[in-house]
N, C-alpha and C positions, 0 to 999 in steps of 0.2 A: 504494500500500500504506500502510494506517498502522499503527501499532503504540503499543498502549496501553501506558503506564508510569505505575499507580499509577492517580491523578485525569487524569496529562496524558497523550496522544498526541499521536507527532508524524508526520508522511508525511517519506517519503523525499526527498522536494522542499524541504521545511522544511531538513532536514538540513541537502542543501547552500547554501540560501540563508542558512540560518543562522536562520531564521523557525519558533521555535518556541510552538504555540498550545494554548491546555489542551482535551483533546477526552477523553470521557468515551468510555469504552464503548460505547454505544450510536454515537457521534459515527462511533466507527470504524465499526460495522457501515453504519452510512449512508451514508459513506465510501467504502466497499468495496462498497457494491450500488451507487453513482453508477458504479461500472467498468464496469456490464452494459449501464447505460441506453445505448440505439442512437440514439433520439433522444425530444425534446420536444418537444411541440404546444402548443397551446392552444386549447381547445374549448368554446366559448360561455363564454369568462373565464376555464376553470379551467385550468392546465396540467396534462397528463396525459406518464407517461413510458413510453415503449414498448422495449420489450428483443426482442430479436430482428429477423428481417423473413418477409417472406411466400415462400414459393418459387415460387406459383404463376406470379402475373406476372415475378415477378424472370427465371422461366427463359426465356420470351420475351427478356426484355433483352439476358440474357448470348447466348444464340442470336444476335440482330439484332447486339452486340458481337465475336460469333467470326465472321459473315460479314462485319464491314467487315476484321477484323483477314485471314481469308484471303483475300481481295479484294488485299491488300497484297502481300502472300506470291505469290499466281497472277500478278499484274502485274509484280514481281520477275524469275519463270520463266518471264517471256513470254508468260502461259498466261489473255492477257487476254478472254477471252471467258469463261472460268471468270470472271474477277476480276468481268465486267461483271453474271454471273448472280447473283454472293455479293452484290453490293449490292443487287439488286432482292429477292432472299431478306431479307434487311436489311431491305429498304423496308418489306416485308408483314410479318414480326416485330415490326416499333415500330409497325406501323397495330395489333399484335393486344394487344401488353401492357397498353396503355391499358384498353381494352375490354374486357380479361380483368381485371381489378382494377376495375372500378367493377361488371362483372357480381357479382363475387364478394365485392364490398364489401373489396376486400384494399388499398386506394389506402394508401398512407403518402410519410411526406417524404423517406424512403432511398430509395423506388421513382421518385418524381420526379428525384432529384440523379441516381442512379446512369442514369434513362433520358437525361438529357441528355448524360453525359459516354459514355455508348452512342453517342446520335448522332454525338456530337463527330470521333468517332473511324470508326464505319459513314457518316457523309455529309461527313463535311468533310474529315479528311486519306487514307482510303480513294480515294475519285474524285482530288483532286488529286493522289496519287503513280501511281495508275492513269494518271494523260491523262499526270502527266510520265514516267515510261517508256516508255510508247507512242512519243511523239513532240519533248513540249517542253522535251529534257534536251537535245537540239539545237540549241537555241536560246541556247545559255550559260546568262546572267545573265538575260536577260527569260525566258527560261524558269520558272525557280525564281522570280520575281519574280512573276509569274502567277501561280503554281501557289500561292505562297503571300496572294495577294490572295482567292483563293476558299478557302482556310483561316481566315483572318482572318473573312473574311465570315462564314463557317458560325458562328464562336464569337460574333462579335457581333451574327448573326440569333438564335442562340440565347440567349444572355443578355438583350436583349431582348425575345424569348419569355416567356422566366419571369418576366419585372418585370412584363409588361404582362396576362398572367393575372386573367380576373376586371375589367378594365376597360377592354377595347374590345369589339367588336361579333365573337360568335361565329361572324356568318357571312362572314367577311373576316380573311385573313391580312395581318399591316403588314411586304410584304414578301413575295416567292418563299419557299415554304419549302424549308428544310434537305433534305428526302426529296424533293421533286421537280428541287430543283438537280441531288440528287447522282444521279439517275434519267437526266435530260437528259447529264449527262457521260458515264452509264453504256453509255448508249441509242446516242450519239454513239462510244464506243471500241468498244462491240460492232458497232456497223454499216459501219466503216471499217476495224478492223485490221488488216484480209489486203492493204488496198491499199497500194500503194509509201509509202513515210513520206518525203514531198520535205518542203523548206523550207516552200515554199508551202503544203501541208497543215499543216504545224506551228503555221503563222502562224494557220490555219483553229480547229484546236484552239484554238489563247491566246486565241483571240477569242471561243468557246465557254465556256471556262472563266473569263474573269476577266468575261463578262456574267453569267456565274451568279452569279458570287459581288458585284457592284456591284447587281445586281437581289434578294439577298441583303437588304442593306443599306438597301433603298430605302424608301421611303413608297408607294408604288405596292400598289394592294390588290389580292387573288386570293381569289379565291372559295373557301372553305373545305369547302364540301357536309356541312358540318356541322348544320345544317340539316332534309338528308335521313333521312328517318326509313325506315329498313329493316324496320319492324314494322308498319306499315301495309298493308293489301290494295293492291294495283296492278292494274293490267288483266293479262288473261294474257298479252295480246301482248308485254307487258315481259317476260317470261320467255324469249320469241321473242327478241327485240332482244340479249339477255345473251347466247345460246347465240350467235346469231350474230358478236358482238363476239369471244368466246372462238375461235370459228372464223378471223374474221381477222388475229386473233393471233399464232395456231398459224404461218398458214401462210407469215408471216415476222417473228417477233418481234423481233426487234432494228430492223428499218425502223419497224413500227409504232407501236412504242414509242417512237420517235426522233419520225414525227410527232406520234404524239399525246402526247406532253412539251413539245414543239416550240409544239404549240398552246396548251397552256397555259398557258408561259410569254409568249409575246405576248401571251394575252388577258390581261395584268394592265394592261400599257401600252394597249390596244387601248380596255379600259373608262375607264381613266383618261383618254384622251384625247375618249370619245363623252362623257363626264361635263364635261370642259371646254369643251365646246361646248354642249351645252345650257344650262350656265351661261352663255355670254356669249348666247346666245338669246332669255334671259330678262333681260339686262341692256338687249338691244336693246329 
């Protein structure tokens, strides 16, 4: 707040530091519209300030945010096959906001911060406190010790994410990403839960959970299918191959989805390792 006195104003801030500066009229009114500004860009040199945000994609966000937040809550009440489905919900809400904001030309820098600290919370401490009630609160201290190594992981996959933006190779992720880590934990607590919870299986889990979250962290690359262009003609038969995918799915989604997360995480170390052979192939 400022408040003019005469030629001077001073803000409420001034007050208490003691810091008072001559601020005109006008000073205030400028003052006092900086409270509105949401953020600031800069756009080919200029800076430009934007007041508000957008609802469209933001409501994706907050969606993909209330299934990691109930995914918390169902794994709490035991009620981990719920928890397993709110994260995959999750999964497909953060594939959609993206895409709903560049279709709609709605992209801003509130929609980026606030989709990451979305994730943060639907892929990184969602799945961790999901696997540790299930099983690795059994484990004492390496339990939470796990569970919080693939926390860690998630926030330092995702930060960075954002630094690296705009200067690596679109068709390659540096690193498992955050949505298929938290997919493979997911995939993993919905396809095991109803079995007996021994040590041994626990030990199963910690092993599950803190390679997601170290494959997180890695330099190890993964194919991003960013690439694939969904607006292109295909042969019809692709249309075939979809419907049937969807079929195998159905008819046991929690197994298939466990392999086929399963698969995609190997193939990051899988390429990484056919890459380092042909490299020393070519040294021979």
């Amino acid at each position: 707040m400022c408040i003019e006195i005469g030629s001077f104003g001073v803000t409420e801030e001034s007050k208490i530091n003691g810091d008072y500066q001559k601020r005109t009229k006008s000073d205030c009114e400028s003052y006092e519209n900086e409270e509105d500004v949401l953020e600031e860009v800069v756009v080919e040199g200029a800076r430009e300030r934007h007041k508000g945000v957008y609802i469209l994609p933001n409501l994706f966000t907050t969606g993909a945010l209330f299934s990691g937040f109930y995914a918390i809550v169902a794994a709490m009440n035991g009620e981990f096959d719920n928890a397993a489905v709110a994260i995959f919900i999750a999964m497909i809400l953060d594939g959609l906001d993206g895409r709903v904001a560049r279709l709609t030309n709605t992209q801003s820098k509130f929609g980026e911060e606030y989709d990451s600290l979305s994730d943060m919370v639907s892929f990184g401490v969602a799945p961790a406190l999901v696997a540790f009630s299930l099983n690795l609160h059994t484990l004492g201290n390496v339990g939470w010790i796990g569970t919080f190594i693939y926390v860690a992981g998630t926030a330092l996959r995702l930060a960075r994410f954002n630094t690296q933006i705009g200067s690596v190779d679109k068709r390659y992720f540096v690193g498992l990403p955050s949505p298929a880590a938290a997919a493979l934990v997911a995939a993993f607590v919905w396809t095991f839960h109803t079995m007996e919870q021994t040590k041994f299986f626990a030990v199963v889990t910690m092993i599950v959970v803190t390679s997601a979250g170290i494959l997180m962290v890695s330099n190890v690359l993964y194919h991003s299918f960013k690439d694939f262009d969904l607006k292109r003609r295909v042969p019809f038969t692709a249309m075939l191959i979809i419907v049937l995918v969807f079929a195998i799915i159905s008819s046991d989604p929690p197994g298939v989805l466990l392999v086929g997360f399963l698969v995609y995480v190997f193939s990051g170390p899988a390429l990484a390792l056919n890459r380092k052979l042909k490299h020393n192939e070519k040294k021979q």
